[in-house]
mmCIF file as Biopython writes it, N, C-alpha, C and O atoms, coordinates in Angstrom:
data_model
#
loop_
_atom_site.group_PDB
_atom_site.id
_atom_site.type_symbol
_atom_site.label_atom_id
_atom_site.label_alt_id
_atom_site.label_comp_id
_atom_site.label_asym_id
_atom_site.label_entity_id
_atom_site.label_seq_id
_atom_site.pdbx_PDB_ins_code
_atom_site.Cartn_x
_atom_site.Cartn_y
_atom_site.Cartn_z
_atom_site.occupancy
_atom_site.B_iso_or_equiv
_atom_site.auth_seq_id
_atom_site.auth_asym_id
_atom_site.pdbx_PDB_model_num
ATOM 1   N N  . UNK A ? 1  ? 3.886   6.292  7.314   1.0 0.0 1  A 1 
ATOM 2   C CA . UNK A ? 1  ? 4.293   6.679  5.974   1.0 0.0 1  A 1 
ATOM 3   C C  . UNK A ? 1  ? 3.468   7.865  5.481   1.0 0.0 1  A 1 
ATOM 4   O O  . UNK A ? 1  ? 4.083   8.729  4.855   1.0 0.0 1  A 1 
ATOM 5   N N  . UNK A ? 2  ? 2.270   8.010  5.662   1.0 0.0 2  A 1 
ATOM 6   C CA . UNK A ? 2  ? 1.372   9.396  5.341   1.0 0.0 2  A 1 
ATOM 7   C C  . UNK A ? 2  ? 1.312   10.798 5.914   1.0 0.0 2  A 1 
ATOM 8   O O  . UNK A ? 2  ? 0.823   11.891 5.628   1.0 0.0 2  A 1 
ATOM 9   N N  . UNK A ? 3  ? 2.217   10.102 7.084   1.0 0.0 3  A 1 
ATOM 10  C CA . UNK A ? 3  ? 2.191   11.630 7.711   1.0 0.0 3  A 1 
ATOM 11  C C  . UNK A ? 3  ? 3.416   11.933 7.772   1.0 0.0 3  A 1 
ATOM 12  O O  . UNK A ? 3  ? 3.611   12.559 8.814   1.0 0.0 3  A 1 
ATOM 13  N N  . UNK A ? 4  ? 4.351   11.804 7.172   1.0 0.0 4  A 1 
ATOM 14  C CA . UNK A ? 4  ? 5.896   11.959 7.309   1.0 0.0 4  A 1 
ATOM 15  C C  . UNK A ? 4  ? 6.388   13.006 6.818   1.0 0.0 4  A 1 
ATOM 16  O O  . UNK A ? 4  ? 7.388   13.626 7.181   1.0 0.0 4  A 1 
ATOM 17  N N  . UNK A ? 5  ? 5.108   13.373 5.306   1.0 0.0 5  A 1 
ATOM 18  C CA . UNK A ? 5  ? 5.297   13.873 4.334   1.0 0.0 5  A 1 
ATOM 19  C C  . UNK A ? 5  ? 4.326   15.202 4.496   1.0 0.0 5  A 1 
ATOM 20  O O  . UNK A ? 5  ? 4.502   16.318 4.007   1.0 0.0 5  A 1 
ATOM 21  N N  . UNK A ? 6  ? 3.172   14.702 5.393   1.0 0.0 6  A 1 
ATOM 22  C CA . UNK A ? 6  ? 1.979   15.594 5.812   1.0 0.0 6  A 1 
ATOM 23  C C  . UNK A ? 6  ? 0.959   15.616 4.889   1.0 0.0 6  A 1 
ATOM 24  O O  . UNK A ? 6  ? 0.081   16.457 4.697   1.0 0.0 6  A 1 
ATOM 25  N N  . UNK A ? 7  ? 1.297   14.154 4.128   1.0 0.0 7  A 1 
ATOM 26  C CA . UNK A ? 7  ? -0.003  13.938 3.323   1.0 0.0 7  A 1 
ATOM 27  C C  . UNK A ? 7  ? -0.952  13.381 4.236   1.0 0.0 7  A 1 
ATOM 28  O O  . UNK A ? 7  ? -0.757  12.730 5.261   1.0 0.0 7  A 1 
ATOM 29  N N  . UNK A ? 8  ? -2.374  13.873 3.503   1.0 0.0 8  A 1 
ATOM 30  C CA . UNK A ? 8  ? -3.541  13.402 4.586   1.0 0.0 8  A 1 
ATOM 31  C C  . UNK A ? 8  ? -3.731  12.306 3.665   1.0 0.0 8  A 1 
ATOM 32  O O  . UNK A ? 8  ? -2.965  11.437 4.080   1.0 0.0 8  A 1 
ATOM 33  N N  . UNK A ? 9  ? -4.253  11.920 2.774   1.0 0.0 9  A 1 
ATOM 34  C CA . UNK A ? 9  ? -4.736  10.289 1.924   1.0 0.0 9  A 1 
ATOM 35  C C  . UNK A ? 9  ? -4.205  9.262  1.583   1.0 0.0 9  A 1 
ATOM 36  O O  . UNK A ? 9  ? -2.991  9.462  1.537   1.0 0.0 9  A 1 
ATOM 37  N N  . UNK A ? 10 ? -4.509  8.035  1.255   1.0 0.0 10 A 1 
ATOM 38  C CA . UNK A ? 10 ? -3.416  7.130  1.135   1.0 0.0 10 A 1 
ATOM 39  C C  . UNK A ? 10 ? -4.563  6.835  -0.090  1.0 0.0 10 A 1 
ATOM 40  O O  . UNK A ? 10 ? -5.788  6.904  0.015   1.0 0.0 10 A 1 
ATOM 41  N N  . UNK A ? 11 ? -3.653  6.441  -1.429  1.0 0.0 11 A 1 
ATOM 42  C CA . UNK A ? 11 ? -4.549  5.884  -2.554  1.0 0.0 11 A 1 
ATOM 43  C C  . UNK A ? 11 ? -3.727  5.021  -3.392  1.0 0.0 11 A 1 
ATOM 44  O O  . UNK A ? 11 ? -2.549  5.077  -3.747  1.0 0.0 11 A 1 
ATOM 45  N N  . UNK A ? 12 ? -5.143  3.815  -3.712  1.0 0.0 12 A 1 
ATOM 46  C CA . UNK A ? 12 ? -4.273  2.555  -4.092  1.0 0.0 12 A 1 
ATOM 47  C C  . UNK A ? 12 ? -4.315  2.784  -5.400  1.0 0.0 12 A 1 
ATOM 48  O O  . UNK A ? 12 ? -4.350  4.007  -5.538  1.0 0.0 12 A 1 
ATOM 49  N N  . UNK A ? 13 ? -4.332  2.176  -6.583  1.0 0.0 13 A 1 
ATOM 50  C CA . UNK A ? 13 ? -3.913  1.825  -8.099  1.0 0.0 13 A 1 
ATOM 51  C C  . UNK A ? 13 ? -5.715  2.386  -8.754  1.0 0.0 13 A 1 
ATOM 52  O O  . UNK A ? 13 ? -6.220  3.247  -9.474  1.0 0.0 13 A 1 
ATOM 53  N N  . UNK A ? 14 ? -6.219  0.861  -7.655  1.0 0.0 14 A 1 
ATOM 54  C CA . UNK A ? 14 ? -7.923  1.642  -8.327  1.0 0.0 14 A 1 
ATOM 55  C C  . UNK A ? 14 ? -8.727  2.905  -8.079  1.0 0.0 14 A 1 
ATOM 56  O O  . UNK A ? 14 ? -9.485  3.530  -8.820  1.0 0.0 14 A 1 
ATOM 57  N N  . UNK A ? 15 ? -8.253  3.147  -6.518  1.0 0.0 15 A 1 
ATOM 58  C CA . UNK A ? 15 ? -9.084  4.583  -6.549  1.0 0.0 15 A 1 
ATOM 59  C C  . UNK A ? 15 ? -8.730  5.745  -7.239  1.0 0.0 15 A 1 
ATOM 60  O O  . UNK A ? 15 ? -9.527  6.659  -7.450  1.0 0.0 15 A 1 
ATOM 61  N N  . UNK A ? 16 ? -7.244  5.744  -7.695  1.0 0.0 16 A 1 
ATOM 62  C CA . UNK A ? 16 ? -6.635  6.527  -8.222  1.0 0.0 16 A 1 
ATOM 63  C C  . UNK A ? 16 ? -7.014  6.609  -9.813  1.0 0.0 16 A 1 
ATOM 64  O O  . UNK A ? 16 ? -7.167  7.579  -10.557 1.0 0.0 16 A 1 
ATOM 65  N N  . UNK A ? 17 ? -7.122  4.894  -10.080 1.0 0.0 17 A 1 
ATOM 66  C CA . UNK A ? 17 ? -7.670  5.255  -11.722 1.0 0.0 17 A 1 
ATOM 67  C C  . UNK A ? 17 ? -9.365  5.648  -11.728 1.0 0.0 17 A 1 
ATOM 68  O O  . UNK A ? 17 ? -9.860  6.235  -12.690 1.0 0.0 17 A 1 
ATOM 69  N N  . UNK A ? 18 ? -10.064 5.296  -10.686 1.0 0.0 18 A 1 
ATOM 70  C CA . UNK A ? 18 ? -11.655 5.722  -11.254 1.0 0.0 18 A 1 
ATOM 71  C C  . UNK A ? 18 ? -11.605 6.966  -11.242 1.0 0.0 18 A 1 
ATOM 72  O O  . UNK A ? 18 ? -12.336 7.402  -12.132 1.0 0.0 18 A 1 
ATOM 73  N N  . UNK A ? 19 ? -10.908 8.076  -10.452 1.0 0.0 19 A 1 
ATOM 74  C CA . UNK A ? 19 ? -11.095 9.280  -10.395 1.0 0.0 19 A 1 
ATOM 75  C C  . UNK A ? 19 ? -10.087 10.197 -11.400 1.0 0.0 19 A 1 
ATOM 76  O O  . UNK A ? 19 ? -10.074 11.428 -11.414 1.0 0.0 19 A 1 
ATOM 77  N N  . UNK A ? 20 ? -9.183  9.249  -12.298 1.0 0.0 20 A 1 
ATOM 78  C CA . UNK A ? 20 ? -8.817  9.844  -13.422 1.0 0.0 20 A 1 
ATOM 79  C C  . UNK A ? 20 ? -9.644  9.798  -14.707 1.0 0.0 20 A 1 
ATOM 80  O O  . UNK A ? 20 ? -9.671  10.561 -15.673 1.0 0.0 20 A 1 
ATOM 81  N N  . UNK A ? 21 ? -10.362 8.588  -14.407 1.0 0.0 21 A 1 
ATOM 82  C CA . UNK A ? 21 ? -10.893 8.710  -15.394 1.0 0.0 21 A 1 
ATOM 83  C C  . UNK A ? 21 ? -12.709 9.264  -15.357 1.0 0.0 21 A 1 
ATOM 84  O O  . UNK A ? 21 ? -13.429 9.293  -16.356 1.0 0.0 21 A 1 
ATOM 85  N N  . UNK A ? 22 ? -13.046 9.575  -14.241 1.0 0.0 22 A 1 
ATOM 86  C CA . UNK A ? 22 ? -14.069 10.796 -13.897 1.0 0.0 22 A 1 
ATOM 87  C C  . UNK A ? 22 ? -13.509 12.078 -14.291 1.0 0.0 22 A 1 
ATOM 88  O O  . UNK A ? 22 ? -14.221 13.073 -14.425 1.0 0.0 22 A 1 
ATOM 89  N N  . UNK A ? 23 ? -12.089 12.083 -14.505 1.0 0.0 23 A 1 
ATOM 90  C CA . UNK A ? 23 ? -11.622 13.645 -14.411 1.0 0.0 23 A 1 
ATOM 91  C C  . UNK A ? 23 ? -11.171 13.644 -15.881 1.0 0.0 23 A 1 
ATOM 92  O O  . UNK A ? 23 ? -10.306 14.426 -16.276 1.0 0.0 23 A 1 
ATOM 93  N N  . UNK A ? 24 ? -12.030 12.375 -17.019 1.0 0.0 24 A 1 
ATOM 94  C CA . UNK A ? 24 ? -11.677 12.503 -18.545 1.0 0.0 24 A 1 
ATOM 95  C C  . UNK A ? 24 ? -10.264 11.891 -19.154 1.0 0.0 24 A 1 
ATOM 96  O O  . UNK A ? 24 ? -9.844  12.098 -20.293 1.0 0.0 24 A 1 
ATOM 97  N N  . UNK A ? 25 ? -9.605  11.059 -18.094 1.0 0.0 25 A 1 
ATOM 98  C CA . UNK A ? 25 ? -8.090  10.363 -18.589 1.0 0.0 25 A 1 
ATOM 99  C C  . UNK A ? 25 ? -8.720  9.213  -19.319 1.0 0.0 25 A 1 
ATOM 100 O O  . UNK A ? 25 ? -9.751  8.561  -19.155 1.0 0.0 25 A 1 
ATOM 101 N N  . UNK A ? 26 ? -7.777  9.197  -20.144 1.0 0.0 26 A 1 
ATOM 102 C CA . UNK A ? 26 ? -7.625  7.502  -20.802 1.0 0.0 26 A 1 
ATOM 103 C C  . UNK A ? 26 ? -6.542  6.711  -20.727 1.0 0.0 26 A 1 
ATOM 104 O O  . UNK A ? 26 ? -5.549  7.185  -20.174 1.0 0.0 26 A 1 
ATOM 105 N N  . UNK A ? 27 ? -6.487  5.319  -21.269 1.0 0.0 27 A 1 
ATOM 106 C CA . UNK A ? 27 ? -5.249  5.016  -21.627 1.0 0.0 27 A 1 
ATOM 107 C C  . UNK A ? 27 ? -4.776  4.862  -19.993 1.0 0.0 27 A 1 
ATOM 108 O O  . UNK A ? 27 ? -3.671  5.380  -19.832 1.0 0.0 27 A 1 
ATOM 109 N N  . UNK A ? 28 ? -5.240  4.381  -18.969 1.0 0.0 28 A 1 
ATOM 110 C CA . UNK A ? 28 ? -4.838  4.529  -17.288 1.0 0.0 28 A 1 
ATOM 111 C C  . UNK A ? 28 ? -4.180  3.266  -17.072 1.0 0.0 28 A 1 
ATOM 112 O O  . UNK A ? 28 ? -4.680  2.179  -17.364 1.0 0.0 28 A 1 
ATOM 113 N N  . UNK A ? 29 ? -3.139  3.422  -16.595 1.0 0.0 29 A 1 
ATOM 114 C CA . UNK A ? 29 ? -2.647  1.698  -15.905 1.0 0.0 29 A 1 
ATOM 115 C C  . UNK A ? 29 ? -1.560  2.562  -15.000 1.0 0.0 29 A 1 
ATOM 116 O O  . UNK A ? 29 ? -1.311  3.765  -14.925 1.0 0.0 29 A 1 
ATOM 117 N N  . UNK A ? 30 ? -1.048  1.417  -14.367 1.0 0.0 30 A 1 
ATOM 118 C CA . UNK A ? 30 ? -0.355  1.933  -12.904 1.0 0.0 30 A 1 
ATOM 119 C C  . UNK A ? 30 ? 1.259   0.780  -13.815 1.0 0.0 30 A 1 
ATOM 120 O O  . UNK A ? 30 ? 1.429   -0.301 -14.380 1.0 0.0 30 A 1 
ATOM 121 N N  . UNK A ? 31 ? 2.023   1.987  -13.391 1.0 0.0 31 A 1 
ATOM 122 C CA . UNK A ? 31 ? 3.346   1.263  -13.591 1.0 0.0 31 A 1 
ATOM 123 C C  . UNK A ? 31 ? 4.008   1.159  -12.864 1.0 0.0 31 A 1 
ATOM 124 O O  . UNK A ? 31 ? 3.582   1.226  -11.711 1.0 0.0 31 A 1 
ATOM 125 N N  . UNK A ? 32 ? 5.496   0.924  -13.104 1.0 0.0 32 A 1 
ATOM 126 C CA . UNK A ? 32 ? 6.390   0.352  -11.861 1.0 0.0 32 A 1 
ATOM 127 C C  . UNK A ? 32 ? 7.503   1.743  -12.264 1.0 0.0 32 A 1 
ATOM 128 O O  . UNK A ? 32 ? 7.638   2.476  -13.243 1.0 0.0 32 A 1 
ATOM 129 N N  . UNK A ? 33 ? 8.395   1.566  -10.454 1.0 0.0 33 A 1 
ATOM 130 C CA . UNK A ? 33 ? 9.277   2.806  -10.880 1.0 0.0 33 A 1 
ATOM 131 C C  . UNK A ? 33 ? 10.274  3.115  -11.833 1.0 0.0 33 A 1 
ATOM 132 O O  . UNK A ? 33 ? 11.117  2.280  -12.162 1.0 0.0 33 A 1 
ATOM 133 N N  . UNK A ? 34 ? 10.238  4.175  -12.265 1.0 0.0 34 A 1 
ATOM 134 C CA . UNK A ? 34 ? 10.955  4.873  -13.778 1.0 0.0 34 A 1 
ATOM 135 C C  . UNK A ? 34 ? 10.242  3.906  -14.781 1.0 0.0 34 A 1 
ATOM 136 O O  . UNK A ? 34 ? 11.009  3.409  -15.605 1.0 0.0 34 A 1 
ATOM 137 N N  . UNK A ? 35 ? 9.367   3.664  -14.843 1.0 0.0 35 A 1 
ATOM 138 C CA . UNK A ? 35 ? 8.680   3.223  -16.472 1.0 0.0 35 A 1 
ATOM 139 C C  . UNK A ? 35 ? 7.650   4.306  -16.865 1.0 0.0 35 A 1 
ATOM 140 O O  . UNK A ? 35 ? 6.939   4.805  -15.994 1.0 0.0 35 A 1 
ATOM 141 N N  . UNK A ? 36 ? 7.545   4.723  -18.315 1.0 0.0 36 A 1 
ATOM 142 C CA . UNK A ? 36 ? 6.693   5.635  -18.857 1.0 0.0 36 A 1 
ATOM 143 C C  . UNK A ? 36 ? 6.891   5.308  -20.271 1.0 0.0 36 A 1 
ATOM 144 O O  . UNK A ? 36 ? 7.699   4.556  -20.815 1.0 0.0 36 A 1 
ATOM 145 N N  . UNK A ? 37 ? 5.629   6.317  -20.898 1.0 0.0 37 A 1 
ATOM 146 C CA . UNK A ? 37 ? 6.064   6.290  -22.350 1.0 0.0 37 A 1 
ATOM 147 C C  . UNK A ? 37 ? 7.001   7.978  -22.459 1.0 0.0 37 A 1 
ATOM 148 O O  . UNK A ? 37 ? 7.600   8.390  -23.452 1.0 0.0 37 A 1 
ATOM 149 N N  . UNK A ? 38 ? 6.887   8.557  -21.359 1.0 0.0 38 A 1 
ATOM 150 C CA . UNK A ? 38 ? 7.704   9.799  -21.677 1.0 0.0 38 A 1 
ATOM 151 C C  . UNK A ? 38 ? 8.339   9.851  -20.978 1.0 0.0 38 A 1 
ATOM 152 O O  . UNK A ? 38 ? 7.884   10.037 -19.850 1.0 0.0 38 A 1 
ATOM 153 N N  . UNK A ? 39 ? 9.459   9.755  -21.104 1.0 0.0 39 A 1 
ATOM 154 C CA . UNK A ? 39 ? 10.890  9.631  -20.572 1.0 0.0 39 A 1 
ATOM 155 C C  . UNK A ? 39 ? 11.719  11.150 -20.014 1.0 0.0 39 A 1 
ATOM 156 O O  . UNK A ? 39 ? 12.918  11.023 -19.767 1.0 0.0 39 A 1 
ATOM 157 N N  . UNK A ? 40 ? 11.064  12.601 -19.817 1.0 0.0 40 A 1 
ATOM 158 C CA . UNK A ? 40 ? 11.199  13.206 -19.154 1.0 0.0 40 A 1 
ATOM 159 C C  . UNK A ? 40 ? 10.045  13.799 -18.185 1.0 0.0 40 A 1 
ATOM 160 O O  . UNK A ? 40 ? 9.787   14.928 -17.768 1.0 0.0 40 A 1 
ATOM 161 N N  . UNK A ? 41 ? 9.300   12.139 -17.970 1.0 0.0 41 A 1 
ATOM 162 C CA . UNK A ? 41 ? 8.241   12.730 -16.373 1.0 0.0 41 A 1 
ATOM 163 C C  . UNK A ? 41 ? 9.343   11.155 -15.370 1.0 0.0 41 A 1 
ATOM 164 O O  . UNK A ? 41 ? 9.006   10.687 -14.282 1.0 0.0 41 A 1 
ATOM 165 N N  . UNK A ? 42 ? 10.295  10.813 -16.000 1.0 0.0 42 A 1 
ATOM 166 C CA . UNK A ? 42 ? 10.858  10.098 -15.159 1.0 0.0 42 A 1 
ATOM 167 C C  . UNK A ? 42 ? 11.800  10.463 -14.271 1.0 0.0 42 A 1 
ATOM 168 O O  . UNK A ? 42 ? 12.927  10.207 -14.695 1.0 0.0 42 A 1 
ATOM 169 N N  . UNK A ? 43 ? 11.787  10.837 -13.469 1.0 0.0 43 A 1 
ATOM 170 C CA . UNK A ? 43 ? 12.298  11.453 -12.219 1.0 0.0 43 A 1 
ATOM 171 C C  . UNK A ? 43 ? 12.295  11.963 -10.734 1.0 0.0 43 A 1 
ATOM 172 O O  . UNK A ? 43 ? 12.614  12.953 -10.075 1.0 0.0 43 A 1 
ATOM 173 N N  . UNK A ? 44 ? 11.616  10.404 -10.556 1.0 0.0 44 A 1 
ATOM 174 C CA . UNK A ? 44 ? 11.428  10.219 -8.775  1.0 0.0 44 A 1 
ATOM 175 C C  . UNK A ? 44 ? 12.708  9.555  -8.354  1.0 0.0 44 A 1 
ATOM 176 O O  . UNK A ? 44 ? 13.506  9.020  -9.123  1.0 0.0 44 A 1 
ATOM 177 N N  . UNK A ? 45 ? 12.809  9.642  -7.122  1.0 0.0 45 A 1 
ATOM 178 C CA . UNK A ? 45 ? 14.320  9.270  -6.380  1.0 0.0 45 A 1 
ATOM 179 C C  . UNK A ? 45 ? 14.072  7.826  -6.141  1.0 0.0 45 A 1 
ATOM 180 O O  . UNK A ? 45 ? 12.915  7.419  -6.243  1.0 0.0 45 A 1 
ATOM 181 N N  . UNK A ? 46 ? 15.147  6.906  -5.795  1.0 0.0 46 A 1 
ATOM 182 C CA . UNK A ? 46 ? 14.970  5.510  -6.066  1.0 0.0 46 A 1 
ATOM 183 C C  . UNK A ? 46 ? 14.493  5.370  -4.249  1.0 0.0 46 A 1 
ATOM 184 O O  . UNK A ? 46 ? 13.709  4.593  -3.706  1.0 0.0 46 A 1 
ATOM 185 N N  . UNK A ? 47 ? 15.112  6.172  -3.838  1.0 0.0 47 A 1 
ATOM 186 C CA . UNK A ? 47 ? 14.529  6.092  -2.332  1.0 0.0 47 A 1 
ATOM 187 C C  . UNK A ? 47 ? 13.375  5.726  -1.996  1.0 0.0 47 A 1 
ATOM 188 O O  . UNK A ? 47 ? 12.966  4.939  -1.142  1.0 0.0 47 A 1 
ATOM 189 N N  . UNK A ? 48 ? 12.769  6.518  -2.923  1.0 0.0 48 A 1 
ATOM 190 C CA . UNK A ? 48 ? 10.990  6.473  -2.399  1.0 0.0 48 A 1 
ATOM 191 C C  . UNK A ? 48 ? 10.482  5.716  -3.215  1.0 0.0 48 A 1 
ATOM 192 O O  . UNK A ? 48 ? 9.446   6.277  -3.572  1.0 0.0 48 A 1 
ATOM 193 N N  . UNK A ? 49 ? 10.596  4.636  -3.806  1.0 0.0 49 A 1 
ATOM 194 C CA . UNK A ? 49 ? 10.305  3.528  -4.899  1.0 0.0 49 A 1 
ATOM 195 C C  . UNK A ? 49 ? 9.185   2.628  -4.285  1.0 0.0 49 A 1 
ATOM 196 O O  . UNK A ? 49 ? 8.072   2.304  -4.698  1.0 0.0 49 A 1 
ATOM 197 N N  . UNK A ? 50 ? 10.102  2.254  -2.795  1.0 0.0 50 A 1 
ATOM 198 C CA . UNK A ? 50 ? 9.227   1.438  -2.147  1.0 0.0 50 A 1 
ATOM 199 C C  . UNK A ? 50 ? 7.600   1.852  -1.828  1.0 0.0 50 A 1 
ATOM 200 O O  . UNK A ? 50 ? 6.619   1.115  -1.726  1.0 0.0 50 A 1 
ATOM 201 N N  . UNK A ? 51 ? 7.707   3.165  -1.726  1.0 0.0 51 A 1 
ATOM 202 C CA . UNK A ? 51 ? 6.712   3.825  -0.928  1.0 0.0 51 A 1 
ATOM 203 C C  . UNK A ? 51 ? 5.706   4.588  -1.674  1.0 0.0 51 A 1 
ATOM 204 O O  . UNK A ? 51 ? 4.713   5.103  -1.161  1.0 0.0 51 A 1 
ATOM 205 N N  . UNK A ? 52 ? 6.043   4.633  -3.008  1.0 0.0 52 A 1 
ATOM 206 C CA . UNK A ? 52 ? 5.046   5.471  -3.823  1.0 0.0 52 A 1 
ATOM 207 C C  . UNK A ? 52 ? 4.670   4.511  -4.913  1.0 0.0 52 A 1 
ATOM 208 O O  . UNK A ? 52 ? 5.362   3.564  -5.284  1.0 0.0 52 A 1 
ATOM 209 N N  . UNK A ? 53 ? 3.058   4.988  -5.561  1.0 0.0 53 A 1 
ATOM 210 C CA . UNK A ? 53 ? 2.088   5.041  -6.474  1.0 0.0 53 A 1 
ATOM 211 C C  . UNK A ? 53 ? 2.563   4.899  -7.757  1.0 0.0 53 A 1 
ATOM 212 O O  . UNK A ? 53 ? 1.623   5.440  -8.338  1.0 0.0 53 A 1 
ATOM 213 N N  . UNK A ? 54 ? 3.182   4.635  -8.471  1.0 0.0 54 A 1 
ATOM 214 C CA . UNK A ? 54 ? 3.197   4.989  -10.006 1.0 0.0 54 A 1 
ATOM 215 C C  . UNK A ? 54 ? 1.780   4.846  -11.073 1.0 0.0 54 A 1 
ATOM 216 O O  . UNK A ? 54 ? 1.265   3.728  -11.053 1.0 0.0 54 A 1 
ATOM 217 N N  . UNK A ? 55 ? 1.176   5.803  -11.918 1.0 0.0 55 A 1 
ATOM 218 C CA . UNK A ? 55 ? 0.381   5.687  -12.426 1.0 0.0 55 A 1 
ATOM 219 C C  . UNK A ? 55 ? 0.278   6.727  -13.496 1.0 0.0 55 A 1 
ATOM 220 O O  . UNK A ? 55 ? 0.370   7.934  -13.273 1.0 0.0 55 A 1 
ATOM 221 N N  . UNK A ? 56 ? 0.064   6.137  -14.782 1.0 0.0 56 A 1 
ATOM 222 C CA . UNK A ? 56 ? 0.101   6.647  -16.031 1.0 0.0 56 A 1 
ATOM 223 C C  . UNK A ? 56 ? -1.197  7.091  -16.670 1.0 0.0 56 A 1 
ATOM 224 O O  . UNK A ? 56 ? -2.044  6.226  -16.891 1.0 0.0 56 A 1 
ATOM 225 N N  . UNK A ? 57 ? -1.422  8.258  -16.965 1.0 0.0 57 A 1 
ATOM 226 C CA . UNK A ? 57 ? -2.719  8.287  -18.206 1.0 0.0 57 A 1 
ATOM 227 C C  . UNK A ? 57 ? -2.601  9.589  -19.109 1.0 0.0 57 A 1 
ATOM 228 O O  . UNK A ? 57 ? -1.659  10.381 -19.063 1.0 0.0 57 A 1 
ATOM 229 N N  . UNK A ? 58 ? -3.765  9.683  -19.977 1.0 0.0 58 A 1 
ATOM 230 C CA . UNK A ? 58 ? -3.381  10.643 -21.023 1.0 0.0 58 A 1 
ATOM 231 C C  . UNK A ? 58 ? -4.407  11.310 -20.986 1.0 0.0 58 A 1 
ATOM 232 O O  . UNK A ? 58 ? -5.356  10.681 -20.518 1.0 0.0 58 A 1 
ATOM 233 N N  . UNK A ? 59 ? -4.721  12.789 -21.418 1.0 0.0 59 A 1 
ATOM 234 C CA . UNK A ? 59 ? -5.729  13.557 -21.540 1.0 0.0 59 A 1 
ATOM 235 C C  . UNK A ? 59 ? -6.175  13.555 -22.958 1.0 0.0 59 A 1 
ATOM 236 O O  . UNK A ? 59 ? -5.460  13.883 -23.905 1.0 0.0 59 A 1 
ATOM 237 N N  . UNK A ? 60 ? -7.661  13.082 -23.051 1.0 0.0 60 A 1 
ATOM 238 C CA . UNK A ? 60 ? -7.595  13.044 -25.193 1.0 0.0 60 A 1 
ATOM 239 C C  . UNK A ? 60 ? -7.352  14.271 -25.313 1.0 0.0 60 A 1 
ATOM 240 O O  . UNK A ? 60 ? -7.278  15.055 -24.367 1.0 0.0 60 A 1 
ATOM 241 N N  . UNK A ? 61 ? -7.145  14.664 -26.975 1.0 0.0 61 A 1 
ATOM 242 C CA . UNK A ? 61 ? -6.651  15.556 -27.100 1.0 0.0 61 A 1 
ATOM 243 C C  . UNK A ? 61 ? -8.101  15.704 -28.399 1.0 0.0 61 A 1 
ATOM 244 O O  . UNK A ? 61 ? -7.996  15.155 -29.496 1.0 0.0 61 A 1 
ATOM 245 N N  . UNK A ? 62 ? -9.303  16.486 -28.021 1.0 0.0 62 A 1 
ATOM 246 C CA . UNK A ? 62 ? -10.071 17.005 -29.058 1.0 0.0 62 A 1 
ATOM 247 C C  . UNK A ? 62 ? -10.394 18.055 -29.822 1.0 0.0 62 A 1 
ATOM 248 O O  . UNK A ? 62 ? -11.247 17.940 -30.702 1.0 0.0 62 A 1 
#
């Protein structure tokens, strides 16, 4: 599955949130496919549902 695409990493829910939120995100949780609070970042193919990450966060805004 990682190299199909010619991605080199595979990342689960947590490694993905500690390093958003090293990189200043808040508000981080991992969702399921097509769920958001913004309804035009929804637009991954149902194909790849099985196979991909979903994960949500916000940049504060100061």
């Amino acid at each position: 599955m990682t190299q199909n695409y010619g991605h080199v990493s595979v990342w689960d829910s947590e490694l993905l949130a500690r390093f958003l939120k090293d990189a200043g995100f808040i508000n981080i949780k991992e969702v399921s496919f097509m769920e958001g609070t913004d309804e035009l970042l929804l637009k991954d193919k149902k194909d790849r549902k099985w196979e991909s990450l979903y994960m949500e966060a916000q940049k504060p805004r100061y």
